[in-house]
Residue frames relative to the residue before (quaternion, step in Angstrom):
aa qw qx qy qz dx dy dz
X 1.0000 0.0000 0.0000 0.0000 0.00 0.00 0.00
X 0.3590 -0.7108 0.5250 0.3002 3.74 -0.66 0.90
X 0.6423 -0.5599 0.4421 0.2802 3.55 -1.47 1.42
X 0.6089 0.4552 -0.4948 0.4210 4.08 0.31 0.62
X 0.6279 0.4459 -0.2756 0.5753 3.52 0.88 -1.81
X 0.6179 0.5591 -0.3078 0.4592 4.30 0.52 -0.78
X 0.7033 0.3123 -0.2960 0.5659 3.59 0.67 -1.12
X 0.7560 0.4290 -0.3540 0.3450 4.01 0.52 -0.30
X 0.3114 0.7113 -0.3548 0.5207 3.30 1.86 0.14
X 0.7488 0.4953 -0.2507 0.3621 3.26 0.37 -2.20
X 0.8245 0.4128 -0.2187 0.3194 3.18 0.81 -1.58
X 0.5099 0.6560 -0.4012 0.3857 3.46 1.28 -0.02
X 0.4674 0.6875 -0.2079 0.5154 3.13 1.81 -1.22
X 0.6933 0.4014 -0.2624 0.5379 3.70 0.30 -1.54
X 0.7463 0.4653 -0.2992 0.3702 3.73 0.17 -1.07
X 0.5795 0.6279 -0.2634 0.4479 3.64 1.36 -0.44
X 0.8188 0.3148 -0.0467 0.4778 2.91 0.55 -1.71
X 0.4697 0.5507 -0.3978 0.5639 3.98 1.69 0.73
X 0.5198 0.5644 -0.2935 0.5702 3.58 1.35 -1.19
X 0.8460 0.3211 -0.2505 0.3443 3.45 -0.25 -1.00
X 0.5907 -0.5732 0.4445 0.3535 3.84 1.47 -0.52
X 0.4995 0.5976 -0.4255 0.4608 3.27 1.24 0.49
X 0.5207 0.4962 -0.3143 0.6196 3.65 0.62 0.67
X 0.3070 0.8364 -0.3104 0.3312 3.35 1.29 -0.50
X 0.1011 -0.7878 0.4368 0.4224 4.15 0.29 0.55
X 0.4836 0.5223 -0.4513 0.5382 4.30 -0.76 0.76
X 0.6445 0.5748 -0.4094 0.2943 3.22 0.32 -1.65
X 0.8135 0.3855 -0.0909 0.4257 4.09 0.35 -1.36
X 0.4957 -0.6238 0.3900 0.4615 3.49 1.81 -0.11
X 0.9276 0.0150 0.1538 0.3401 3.25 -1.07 -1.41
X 0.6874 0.4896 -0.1025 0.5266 2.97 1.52 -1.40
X 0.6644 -0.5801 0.3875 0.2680 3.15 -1.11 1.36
X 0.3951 -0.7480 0.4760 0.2404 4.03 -0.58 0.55
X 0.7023 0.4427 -0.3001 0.4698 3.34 1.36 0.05
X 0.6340 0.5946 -0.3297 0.3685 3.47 1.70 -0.42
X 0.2937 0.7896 -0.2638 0.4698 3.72 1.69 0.43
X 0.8481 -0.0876 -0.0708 0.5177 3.06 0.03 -1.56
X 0.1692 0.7354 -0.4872 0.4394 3.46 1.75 0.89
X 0.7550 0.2516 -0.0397 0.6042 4.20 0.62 -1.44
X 0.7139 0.2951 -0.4745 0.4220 3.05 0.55 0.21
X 0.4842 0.5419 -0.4531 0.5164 4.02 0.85 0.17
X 0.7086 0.5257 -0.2629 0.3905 3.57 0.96 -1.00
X 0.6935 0.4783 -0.2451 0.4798 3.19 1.00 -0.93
X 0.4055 0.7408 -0.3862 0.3710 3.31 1.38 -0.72
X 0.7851 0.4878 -0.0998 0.3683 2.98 0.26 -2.66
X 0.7095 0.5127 -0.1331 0.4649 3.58 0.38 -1.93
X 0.6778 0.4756 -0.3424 0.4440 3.88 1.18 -0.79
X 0.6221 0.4105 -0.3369 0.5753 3.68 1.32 -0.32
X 0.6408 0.4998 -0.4627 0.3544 3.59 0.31 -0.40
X 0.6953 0.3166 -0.2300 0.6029 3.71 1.02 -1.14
X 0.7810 0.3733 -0.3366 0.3707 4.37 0.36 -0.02
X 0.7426 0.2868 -0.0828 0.5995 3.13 1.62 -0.48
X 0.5046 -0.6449 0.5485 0.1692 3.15 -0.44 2.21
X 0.7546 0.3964 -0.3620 0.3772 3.71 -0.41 -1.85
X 0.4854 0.6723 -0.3352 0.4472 3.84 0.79 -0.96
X 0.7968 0.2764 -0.0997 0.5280 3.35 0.08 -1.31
X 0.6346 0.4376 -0.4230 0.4763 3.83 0.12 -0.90
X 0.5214 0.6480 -0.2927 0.4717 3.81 0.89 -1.13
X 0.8560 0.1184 -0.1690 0.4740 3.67 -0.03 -0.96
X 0.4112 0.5434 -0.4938 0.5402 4.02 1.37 0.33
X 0.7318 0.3214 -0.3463 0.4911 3.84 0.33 -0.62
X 0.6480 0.4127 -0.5790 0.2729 3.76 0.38 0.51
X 0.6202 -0.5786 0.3114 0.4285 3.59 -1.41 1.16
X 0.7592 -0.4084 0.3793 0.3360 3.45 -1.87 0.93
X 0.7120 0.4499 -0.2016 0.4999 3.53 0.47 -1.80
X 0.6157 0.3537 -0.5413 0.4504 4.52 0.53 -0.48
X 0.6171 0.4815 -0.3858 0.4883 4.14 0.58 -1.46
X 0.5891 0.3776 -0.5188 0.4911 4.18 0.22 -0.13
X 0.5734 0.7264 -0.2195 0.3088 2.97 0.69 -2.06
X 0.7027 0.6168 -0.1828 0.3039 3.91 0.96 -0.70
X 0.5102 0.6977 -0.1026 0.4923 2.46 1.69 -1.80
X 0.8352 0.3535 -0.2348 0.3498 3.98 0.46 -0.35
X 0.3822 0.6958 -0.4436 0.4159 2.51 1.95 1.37
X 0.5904 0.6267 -0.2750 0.4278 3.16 1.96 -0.18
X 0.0607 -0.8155 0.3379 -0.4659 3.35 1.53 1.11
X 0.7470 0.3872 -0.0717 0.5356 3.17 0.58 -1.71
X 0.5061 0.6930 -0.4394 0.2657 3.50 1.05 0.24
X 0.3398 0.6717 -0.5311 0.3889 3.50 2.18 -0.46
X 0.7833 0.5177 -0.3416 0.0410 3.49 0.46 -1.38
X 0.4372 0.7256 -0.3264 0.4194 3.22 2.31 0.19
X 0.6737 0.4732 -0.3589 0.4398 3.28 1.36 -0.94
X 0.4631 0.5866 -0.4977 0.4402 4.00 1.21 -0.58
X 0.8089 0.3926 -0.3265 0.2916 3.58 -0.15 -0.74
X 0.6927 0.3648 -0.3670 0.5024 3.33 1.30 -0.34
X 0.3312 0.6345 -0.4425 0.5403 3.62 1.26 0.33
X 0.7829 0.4336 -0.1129 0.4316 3.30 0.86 -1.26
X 0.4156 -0.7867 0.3811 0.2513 3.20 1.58 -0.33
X 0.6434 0.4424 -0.4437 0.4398 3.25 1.48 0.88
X 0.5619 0.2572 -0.4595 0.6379 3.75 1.12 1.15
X 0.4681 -0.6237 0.6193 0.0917 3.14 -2.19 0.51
X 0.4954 -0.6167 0.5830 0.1854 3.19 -1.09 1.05
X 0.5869 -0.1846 -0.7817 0.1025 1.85 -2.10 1.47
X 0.5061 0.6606 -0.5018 0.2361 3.65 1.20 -1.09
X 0.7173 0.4557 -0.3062 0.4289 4.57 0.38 -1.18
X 0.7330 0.3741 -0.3062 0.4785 3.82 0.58 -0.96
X 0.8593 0.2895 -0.2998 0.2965 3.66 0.88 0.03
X 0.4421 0.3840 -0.4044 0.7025 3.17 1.68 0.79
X 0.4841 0.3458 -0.6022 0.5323 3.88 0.07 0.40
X 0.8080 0.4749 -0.2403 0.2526 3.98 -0.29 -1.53
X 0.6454 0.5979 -0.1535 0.4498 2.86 1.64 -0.85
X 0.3952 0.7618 -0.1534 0.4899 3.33 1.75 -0.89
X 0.7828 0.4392 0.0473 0.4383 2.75 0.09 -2.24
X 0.7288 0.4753 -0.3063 0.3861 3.33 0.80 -0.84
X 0.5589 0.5863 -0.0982 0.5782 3.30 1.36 -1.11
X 0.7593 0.1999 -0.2133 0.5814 3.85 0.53 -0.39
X 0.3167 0.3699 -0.5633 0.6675 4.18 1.29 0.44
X 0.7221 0.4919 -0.4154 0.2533 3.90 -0.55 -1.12
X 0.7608 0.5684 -0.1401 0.2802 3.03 1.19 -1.49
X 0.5196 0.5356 -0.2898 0.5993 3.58 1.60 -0.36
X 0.6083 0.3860 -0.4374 0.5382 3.98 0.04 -0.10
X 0.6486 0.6502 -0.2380 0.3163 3.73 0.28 -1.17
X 0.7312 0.3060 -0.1616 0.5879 3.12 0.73 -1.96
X 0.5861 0.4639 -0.5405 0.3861 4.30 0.49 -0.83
X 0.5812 0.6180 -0.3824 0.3662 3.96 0.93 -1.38
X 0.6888 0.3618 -0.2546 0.5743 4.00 0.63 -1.40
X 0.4986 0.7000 -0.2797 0.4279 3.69 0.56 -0.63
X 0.8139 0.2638 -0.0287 0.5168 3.49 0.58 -1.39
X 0.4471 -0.7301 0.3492 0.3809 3.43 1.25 -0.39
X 0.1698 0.7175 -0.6430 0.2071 3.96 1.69 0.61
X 0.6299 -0.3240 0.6165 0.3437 2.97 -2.23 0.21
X 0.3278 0.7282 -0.5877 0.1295 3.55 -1.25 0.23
X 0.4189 -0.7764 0.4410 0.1650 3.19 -1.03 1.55
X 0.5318 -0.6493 0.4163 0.3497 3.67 -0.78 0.74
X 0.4398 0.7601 -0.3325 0.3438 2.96 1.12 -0.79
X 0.7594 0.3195 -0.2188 0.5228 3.44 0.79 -1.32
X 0.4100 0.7641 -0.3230 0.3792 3.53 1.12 -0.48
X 0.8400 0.4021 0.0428 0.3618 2.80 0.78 -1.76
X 0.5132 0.4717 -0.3546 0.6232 3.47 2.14 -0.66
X 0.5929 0.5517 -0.4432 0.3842 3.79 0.59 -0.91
X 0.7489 0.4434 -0.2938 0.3952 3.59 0.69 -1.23
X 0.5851 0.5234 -0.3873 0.4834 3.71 0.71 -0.75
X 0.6995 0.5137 -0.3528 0.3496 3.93 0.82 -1.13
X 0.6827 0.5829 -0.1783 0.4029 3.39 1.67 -0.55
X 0.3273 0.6798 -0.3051 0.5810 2.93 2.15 -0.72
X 0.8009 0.5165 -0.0754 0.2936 2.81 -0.03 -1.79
X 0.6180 0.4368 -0.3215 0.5692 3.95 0.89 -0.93
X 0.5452 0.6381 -0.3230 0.4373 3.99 1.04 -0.71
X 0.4674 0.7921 -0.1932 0.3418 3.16 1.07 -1.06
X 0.8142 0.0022 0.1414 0.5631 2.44 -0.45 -2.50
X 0.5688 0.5160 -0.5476 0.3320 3.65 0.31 1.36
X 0.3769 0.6158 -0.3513 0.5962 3.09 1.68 0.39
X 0.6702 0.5668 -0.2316 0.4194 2.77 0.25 -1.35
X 0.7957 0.4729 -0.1757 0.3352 3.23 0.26 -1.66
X 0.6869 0.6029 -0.1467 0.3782 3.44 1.94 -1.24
X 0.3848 0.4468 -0.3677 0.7191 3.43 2.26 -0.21
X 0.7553 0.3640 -0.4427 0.3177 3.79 -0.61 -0.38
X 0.8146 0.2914 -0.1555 0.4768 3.30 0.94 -0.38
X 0.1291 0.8235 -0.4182 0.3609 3.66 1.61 0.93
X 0.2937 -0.6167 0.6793 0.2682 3.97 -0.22 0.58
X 0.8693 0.3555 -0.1931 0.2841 3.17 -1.83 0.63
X 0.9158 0.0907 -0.1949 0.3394 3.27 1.25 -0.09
X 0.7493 -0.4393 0.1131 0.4824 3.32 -1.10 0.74
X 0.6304 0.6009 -0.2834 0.4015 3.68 0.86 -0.84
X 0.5701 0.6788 -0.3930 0.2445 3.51 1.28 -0.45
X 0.1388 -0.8561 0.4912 0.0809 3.79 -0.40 0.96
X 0.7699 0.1575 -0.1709 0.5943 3.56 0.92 -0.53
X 0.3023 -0.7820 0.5442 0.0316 3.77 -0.19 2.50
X 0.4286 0.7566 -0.4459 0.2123 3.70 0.83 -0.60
X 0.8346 0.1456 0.0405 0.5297 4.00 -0.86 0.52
X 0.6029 -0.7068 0.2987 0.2184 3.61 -1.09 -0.61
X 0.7270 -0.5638 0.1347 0.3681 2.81 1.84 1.37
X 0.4503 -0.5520 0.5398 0.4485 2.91 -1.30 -1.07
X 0.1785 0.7061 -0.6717 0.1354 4.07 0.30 0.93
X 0.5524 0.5226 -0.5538 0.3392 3.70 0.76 -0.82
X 0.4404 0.8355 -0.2492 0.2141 3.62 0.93 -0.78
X 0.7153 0.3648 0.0726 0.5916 2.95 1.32 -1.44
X 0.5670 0.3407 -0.5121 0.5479 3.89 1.23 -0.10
X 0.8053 -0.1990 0.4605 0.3161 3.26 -2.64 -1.00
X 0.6199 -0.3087 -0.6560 0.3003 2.58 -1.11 1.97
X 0.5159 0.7247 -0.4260 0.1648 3.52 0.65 -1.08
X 0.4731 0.5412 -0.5001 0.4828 4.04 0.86 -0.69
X 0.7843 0.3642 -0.3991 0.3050 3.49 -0.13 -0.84
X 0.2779 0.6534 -0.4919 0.5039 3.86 1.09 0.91
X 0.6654 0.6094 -0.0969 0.4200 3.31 0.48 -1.14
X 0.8743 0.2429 0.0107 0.4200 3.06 0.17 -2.46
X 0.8295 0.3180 -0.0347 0.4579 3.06 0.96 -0.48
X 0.5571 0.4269 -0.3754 0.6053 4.12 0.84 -1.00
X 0.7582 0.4669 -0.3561 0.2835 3.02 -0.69 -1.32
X 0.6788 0.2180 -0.4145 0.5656 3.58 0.04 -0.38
X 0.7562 0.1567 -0.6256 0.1107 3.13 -0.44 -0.40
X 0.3021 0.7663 -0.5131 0.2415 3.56 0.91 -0.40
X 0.8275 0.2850 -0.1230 0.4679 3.12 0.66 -1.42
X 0.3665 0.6204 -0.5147 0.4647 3.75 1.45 0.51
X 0.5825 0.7042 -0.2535 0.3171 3.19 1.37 -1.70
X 0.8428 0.3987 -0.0924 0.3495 3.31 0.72 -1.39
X 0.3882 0.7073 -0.3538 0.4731 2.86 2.00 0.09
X 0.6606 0.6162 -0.1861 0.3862 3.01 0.82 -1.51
X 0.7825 0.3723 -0.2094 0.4530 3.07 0.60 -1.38
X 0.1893 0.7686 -0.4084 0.4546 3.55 1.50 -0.13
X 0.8566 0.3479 0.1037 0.3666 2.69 -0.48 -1.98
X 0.3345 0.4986 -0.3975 0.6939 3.84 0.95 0.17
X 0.8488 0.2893 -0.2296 0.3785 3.28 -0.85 -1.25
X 0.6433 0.4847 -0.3784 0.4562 3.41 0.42 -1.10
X 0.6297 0.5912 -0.2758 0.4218 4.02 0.81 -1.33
X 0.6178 0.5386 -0.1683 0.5476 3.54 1.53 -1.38
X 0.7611 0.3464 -0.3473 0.4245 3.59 0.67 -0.25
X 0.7018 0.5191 -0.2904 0.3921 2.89 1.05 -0.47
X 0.5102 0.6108 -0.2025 0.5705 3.14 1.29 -0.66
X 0.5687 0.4860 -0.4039 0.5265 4.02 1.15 -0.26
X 0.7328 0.5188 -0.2464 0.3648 3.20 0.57 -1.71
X 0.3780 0.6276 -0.3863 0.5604 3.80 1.36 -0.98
X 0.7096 0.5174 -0.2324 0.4179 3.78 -0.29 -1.64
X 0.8592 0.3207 -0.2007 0.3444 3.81 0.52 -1.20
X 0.5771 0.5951 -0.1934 0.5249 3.16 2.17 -0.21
C-alpha cells in the first residue's frame, strides 16, 4: 500500500479507536495508551522511507528551507502549556514538550528565511538546531510514557498526567505529528549528511 492511502487508513484507525475509548488509560493493560498508535505512525512513516524508494526520493527532493520551513508548526506547542495551566497535563512531561516545541519552531523561522534567501550559513548550525529538535521529540515521548496513568512504568504520579493525550484532538500529537516531525528530521539529516559528503567528493 503506498505511504499516503496507508497513512490515511492509520489515521482513520487512530481517530476510531480514540472515539470509541480505546486509548482509554487501563484499556491496553500495562502498556502506555499512547505508545500504540505512537509505533504504529512510526513504523508507518520510517517503513516507507527505508521500503519505498518513490516515498523517500519524493521527500529528499523537497527544498532544505520547506523541511526546516515545517518545523514552525511546533509553535502550537503553547497549546501544551494551556492545558497544564488548565490542569489537564502534568509537569515536567507539558512544560517541557510545549517549551521545547516552541523553541525549535521560534528557531525554525530565521533558518528556513536564511536557506530560503540564499545567506551564507554553516551546516554546522543547521545541524545542532536539527539534532536539538530530534532530541526535544525524544524526551517528550519519553516523558509521556513516564507519566501515563495506569501503568507500572509510571514515574512522575503528580496531577493527571498525560490521559488528555489519548482523547480527541490531542491523540493526534502522539499518532501522527510526532513522527512526522521526527521523519522530518530525518530528512533533513540526510540532506546535510548527502551535502557533506558531496563537498568533500568536490575537493577530491
Amino acid at each position: 500500500m503506498p505511504p499516503s492511502p496507508a497513512a490515511a487508513a492509520w489515521l482513520g484507525i487512530v481517530v476510531a479507536v480514540a472515539a470509541l475509548g480505546g486509548l482509554a488509560p487501563g484499556v491496553l493493560g500495562p502498556i502506555p495508551a499512547n505508545l500504540l498508535p505512537f509505533g504504529g505512525a512510526l513504523a508507518l512513516l520510517f517503513g516507507g522511507w527505508f521500503l519505498v524508494p518513490q516515498f523517500r526520493n519524493a521527500l529528499l527532493t523537497v527544498p532544505l528551507p520547506a523541511l526546516v520551513g515545517l518545523n514552525v508548526g511546533r509553535l502550537g506547542g503553547l497549546f501544551f502549556l494551556l492545558l497544564y495551566a488548565d490542569g489537564r497535563l502534568s509537569a515536567p512531561f507539558a512544560p517541557a514538550a510545549g517549551l521545547g516545541d516552541m523553541v525549535t519552531g521560534a528557531m525554525a523561522i530565521p533558518l528556513a528565511a536564511m536557506l530560503m534567501l540564499g545567506f551564507e550559513m554553516r551546516r554546522t548550525w543547521l545541524g545542532i538546531w536539527n539534532a536539538m529538535g530530534a532530541l526535544d521529540l525524544v524526551v517528550a515521548v519519553s516523558l509521556d510514557l513516564l507519566s501515563a496513568p495506569g501503568t507500572p512504568i509510571r514515574v512522575f504520579t503528580e496531577g493527571p498526567g498525560t490521559q488528555a493525550m489519548t482523547t480527541l484532538p490531542w491523540t493526534f500529537i502522539p499518532a501522527m505529528l510526532v513522527p512526522i516531525f521526527l521523519l522530518v528530521h530525518f530528512a533533513i539529516a540526510t540532506r546535510l549528511r548527502t551535502a557533506v559528503q558531496a563537498s568533500r567528493l568536490a575537493v577530491a
